[in-house]
N, C-alpha and C positions, 0 to 999 in steps of 0.2 A: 504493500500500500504506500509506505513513504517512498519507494522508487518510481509509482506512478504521481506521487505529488510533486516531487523534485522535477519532474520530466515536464507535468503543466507548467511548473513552477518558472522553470528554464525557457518553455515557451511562450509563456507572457513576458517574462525580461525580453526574450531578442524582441518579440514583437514591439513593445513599448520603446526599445534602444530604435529598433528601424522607422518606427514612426518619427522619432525626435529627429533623428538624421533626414527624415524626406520630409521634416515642419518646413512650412513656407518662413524664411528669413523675416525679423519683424524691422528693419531696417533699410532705408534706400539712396537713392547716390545722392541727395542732397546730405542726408544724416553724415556721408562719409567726404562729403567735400566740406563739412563744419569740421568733422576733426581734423581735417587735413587743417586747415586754418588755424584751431587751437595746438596744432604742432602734436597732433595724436598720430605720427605717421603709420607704427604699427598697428595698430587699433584701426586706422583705415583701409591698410592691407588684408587685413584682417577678417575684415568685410566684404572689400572686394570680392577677393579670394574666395570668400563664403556665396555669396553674390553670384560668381561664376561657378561655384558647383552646383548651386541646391536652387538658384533664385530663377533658373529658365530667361537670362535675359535674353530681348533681341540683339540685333549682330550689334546696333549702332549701340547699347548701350554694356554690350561686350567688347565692342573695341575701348568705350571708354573708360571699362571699368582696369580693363589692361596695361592700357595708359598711365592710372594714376598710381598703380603698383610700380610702375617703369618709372616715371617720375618723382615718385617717393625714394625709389634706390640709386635716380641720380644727383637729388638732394641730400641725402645720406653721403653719397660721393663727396661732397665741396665744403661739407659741414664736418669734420672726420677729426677735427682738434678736443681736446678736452678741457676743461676749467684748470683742471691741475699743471694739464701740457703747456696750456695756454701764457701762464704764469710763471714758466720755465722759461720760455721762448723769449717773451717781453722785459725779464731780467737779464737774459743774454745781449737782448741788443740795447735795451736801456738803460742798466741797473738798475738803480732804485727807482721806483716810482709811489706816487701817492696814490692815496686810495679817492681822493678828489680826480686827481690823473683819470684814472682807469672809471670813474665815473662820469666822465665828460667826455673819454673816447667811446663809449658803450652809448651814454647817450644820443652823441651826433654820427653813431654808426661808422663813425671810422675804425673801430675796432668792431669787425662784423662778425657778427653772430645769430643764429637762431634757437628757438625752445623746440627740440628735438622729443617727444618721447618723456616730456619731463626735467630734461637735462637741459645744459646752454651747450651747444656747439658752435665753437668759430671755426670761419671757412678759413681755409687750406692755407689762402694768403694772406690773413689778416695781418699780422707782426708784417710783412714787407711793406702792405700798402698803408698801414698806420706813419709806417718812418716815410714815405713818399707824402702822404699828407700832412705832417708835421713840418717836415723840409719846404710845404709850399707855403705853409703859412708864416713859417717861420721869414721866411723870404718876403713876403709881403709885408709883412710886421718893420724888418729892417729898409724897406724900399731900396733891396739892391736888385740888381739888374736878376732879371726870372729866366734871363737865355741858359739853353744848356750847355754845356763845355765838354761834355764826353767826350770819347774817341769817336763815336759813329755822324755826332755830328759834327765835328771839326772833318772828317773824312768827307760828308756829303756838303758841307760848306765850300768844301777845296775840288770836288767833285764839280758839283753846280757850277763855279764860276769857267769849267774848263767848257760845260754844257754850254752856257751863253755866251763865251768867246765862237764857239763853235757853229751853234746856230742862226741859219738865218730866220727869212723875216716869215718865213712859209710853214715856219714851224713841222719841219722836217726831222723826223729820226736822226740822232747823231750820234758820235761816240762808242760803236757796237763792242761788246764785250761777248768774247765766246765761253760756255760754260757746259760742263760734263759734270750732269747730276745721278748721284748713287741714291736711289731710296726703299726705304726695307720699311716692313710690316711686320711684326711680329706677336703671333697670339698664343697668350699663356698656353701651355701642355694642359691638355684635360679639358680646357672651356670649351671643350666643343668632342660628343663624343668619338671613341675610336671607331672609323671606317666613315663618318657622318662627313658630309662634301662643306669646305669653308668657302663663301665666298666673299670677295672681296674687289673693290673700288678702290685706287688709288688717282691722287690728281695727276694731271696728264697738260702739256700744255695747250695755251690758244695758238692758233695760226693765223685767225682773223685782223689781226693787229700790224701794224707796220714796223713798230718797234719789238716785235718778235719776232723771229724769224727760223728757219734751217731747222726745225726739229727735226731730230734722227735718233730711233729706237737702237740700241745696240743689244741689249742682252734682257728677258724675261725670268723670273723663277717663278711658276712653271713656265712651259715653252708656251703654251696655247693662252692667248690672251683675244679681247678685244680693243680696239680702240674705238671709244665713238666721234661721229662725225663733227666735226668743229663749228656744224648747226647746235651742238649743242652747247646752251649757255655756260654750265660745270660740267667740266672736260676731263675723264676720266679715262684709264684703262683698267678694265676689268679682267682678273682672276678668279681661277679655282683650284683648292686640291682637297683631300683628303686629309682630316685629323686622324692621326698617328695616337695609338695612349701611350702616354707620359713624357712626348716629345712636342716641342710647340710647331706653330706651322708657321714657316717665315713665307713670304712672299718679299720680290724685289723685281725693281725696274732702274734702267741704266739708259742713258741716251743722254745726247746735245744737243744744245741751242745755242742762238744769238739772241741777246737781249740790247736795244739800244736807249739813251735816255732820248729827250721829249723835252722841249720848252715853246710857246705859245707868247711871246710880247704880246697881250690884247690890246695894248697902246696905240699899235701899231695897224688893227684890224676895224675894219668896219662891220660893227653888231650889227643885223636887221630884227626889225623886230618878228618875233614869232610867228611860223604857222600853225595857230592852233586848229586846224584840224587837221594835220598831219600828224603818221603815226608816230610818231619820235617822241612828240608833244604828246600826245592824250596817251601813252606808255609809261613815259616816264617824269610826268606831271604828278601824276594819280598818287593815292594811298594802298598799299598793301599791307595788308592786316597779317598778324597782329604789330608788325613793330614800325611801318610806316602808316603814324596814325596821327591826323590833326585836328591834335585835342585843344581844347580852350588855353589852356597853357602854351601849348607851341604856338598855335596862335598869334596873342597876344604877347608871348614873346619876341617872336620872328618879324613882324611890324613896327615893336618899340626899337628893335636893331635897326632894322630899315632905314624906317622911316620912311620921307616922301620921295626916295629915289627909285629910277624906273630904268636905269642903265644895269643889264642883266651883271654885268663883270662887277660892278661897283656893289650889289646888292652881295653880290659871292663874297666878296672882299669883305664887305658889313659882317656877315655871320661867322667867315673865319676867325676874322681878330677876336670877335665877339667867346667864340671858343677855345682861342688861342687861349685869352687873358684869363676864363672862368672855369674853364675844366680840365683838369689835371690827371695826367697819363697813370691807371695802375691795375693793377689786373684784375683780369675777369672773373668772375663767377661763370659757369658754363652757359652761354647763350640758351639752352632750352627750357632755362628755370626760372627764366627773365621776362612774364608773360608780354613787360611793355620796356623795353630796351632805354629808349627816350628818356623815359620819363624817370626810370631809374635813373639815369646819366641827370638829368635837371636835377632831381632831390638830391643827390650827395656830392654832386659838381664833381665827377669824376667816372673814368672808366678808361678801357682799353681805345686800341686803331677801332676795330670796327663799331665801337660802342660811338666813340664820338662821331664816326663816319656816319652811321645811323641819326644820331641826334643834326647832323649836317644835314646829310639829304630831306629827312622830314620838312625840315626850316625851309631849305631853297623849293622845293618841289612845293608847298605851299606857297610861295612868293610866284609860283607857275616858271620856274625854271627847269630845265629836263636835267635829272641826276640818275646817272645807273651806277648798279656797286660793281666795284672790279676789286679782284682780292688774290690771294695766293699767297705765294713767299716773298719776304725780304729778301736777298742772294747777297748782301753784303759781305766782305772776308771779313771773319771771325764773327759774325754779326746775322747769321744766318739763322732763319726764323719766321714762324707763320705772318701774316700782315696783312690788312684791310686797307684800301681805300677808295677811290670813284673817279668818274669822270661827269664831267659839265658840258651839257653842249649846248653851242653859241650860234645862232644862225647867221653865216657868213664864213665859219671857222670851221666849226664841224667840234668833236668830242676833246673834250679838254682835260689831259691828268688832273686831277689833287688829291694832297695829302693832306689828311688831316691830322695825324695824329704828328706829321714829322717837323710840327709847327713852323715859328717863322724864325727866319736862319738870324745867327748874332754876327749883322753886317748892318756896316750905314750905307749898305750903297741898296736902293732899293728893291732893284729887279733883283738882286743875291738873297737880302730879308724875305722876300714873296715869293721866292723861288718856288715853292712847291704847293703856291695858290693857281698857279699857271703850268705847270712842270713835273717832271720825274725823272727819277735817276736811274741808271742803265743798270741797275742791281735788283729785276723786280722776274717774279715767275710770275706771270697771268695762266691761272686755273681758270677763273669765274667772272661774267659779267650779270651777273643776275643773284640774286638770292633762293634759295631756293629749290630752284630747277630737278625736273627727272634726270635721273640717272638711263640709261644707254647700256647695257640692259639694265629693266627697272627695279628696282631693289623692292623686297617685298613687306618687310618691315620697317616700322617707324627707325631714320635717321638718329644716330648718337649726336650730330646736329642740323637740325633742322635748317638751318639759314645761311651759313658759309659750306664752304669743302675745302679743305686744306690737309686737313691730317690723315683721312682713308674712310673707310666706311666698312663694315666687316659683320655680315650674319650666316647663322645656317637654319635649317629646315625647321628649329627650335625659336627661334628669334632672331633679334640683333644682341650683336656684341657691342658694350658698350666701354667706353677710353680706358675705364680699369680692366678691362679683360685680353689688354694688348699694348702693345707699345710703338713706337716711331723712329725714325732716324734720317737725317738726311746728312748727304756728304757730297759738297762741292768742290770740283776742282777748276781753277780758270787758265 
């Protein structure tokens, strides 16, 4: 008798256990986009996850529920310091500090942090970009001269001027520099199972460009690649192989180019005004959501710069000084955590090349000037390095370099200060003229970033792989 009561016994337990497990979830994607905000990221995952087993959602709100797992663990990624670490770091580079100190960099967010889980997590670069914004204020405070004096720009200062002895008035390619680039991929052993196919995206150069020239493939790892065609805006060639366990999987690509600088006297040109209805004009006038977006802020910013000028070159001029003098170079948090790029760059007066590049183009593209993003790498020697910035274009001129982030040179002679309001220097790799853009073959997972390409791209039949699950290299010889 008690072997047949334990036996009902046992069959009401699974039954009641299985029912609990097929309850319909009492929670939904708003409850979990509140904890995302109160900094509950696991408690959101949590849900999701729950969400996607037991909740039947539709596709659209399975993708998004995806998404915010994905983005919860690349927030995790940038936030990765500890209170204790934190404290370590900021005594090594500052030694002492006050406890007023450390509440007035937490306040104004120069020492950046977020409430993770319960916890405070500072991002990755806090302590560097604390000392870059300290040093600018500190600078401002004394009213000595804000020029840089590095090596890279005293190099591109000495650069530019050989650029504008060289160029004429047509604003012509000058100065070609030839360069043989090495570039490797490499993903962690294991992040991808054994026998499971890697694929991968690496940037690839433009040819569309006059100042770029002669690319030439020399050697693949694997041998079988694609290139896609140089209609396309993010210019990539594509790989595949095999994860191996417990060996990672490199991928590399090797080839030459010429790259030349670029300088534009607009002094010297006749602007006409606008066709707007031409494509160029209603392309690259517009907004593109989420990060070219004109909000009441850029607005009412971007007009008080202005003001009542209506000379396209003059108005470019307006906005660069304007971010020359008020936003301060220092690194990034990962563009895809960044829902409004802009506007982050406004509230802490600071950010990377492409960050200020973005807070540019908004501004001018609202004043109805055409701005496209152009990006890739720096190719400077010793100085080699991902880098954002754009081109302007002038009706009568055609597409005009600028730099935004490479500010304005410490020279009284003016065309050398404004050099690279007009210009560029022959140390630039063009991947990208667009933000954004498909890939060539199309990748089938959400981008590790969504809005540049410079570093690779790398998924398999599981997902995408994301910057922690691989690494980069680039190596130039000239």
């Amino acid at each position: 008798m008690n072997r047949i009561s334990n036996f009902f016994a046992l069959i009401i337990i699974l039954t009641i256990v299985g029912c609990q497990q097929r309850a319909p979830v009492n929670y939904t994607l708003p409850n979990i986009e509140t904890a995302i905000q109160n900094g509950q990221l696991a408690l959101a995952n949590q849900w999701a996850d729950s969400l996607l087993k037991n909740g039947n959602p539709d596709s659209s709100t399975r993708i998004k529920l995806s998404s915010i797992i994905d983005m919860n663990g690349r927030i995790k990624a940038d936030f990765t310091i500890t209170t204790n670490e934190i404290e370590v770091r900021l005594k090594k580079e500052f030694g002492e500090y006050s406890k007023n100190d450390r509440v007035t960099w937490e306040k104004n967010n120069w020492l950046e942090y977020r409430i993770i889980d319960g916890e405070k997590r500072y991002f990755k670069r806090a302590v560097s970009n604390l000392k870059l914004i300290l040093q600018s204020r500190q600078s401002k405070q004394t009213e000595s001269q804000s020029f840089v004096t590095d090596k890279l720009s005293l190099f591109c200062l000495e650069h530019s001027r050989k650029v504008l002895n060289e160029s004429k008035s047509n604003g012509k390619p000058v100065l070609p520099v030839n360069m043989k680039v090495t570039y490797q991929l490499t993903v962690d052993a294991d992040a991808v199972p054994d026998g499971k196919t890697v694929r991968c995206w690496l940037p690839w150069p433009r040819e569309i460009h006059d100042r770029q020239r002669n690319v030439a493939l020399i050697k693949t790892i694997p041998e079988t690649y694609i290139i896609a065609p140089d209609t396309v805006e993010q210019r990539s060639i594509y790989l595949e192989q095999p994860a191996s366990k417990g060996k990672p999987v490199v991928f590399e690509i090797q080839y030459t180019y010429q790259a030349s600088a670029q300088y534009f006297d607009l002094s010297q040109f006749k602007i006409f005004p606008y066709d707007t209805t031409s494509l160029i004009f209603r392309k690259h006038t517009g907004e593109q959501h989420p990060q070219i977006v004109f909000t009441n802020e850029i607005k009412k910013l971007s007009d008080s710069i202005v003001g009542g000028i209506t000379n396209p070159s003059e108005k470019v001029r307006k906005l660069y000084y304007w971010i020359n003098n008020h936003i301060i170079w220092t690194g990034a948090l990962e563009y895809s955590i960044m829902p409004f790029i802009p506007g982050y760059v406004l509230t802490n007066r600071r950010g990377d090349c492409g960050m200020q590049t973005l807070l540019f183009m908004t501004m001018a593209r609202y004043q109805k000037i055409p701005v496209k993003w152009q990006s890739g790498w720096m190719m400077h020697p010793k100085e080699v390095n991902l880098h954002d910035w754009c081109e302007v274009y002038y009706n009568g001129v055609g597409w005009v370099p600028l730099d935004m982030s490479f500010n304005l040179q410490n020279s009284a002679y003016l065309h050398e200060k404004e050099f690279y309001i007009g210009g560029i220097d022959a140390y630039r790799l063009i991947v990208n003229d667009a933000i954004g853009s498909k890939f060539i073959p199309e990748k089938k997972f959400p981008r590790s970033e969504p809005y540049d390409f410079q570093r690779g791209e790398v998924e398999w039949e599981g997902g995408n792989l994301y910057f922690n699950q691989w690494d980069y290299e680039m190596h130039v010889d000239y």
